[in-house]
Every structure is written in C-alpha cells, then in structure tokens.
N, C-alpha and C positions, 0 to 999 in steps of 0.2 A: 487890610482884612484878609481872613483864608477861608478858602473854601471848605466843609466837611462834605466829602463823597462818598457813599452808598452805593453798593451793588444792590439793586432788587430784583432782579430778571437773569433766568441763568443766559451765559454765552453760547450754548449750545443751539446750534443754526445759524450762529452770526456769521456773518461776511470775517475772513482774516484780517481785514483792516479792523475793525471794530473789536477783533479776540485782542488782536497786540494794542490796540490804544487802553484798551480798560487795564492790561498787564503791566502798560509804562504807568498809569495813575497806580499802581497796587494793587489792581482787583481781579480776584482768581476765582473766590468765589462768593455765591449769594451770603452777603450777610456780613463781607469784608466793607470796613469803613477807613479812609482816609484823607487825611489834612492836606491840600495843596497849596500852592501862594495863588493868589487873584490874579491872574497876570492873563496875557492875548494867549501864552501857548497853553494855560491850563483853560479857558476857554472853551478856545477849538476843538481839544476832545474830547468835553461836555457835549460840543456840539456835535459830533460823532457818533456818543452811544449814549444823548441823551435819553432816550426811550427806555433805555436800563438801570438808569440810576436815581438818586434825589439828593437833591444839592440843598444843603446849608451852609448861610454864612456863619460865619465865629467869630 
C-alpha cells in the first residue's frame, strides 16, 4: 500500500527539522499532495510534521 500525503498547515514557524522533512516528502506548499511507499522511513516523518498534514491510504 502507499501512502497519499497532504500539506494543510503552512511551514511558516516550523522548527528546520520539520521545513526539510515535509521538503524530502515533496511538500513546499499548502495544498501540495504526494504519494509515498508505506514503509518505517516514510512513517517517521509523518511522525514529525504530522500536525501539518492528513494521510490517506491508496
């Protein structure tokens, strides 16, 4: 299965770690979506800036 990811909350005031995780998933800005594989390292930075995004399966 793959993940579909969602930027909904802008980056702006985030911590650098949380700017560059959302930039390695593809997300620059509000309203960008991208496909991931299901895997432990797309996970973790779900788990990072999940407060920003919304995740669906595909």
């Amino acid at each position: 299965m793959a993940k579909e990811i969602k930027l909904v909350k802008s980056l702006i005031s985030c911590k650098k770690n949380q700017i560059d995780t959302a930039h390695s998933l593809g997300l620059k800005k509000i309203g960008d979506v991208t496909t991931q594989p299901d895997n432990s390292q797309t996970m973790g930075k779900i788990k990072t800036i999940s407060h920003l995004v919304e995740v669906k399966e595909v």
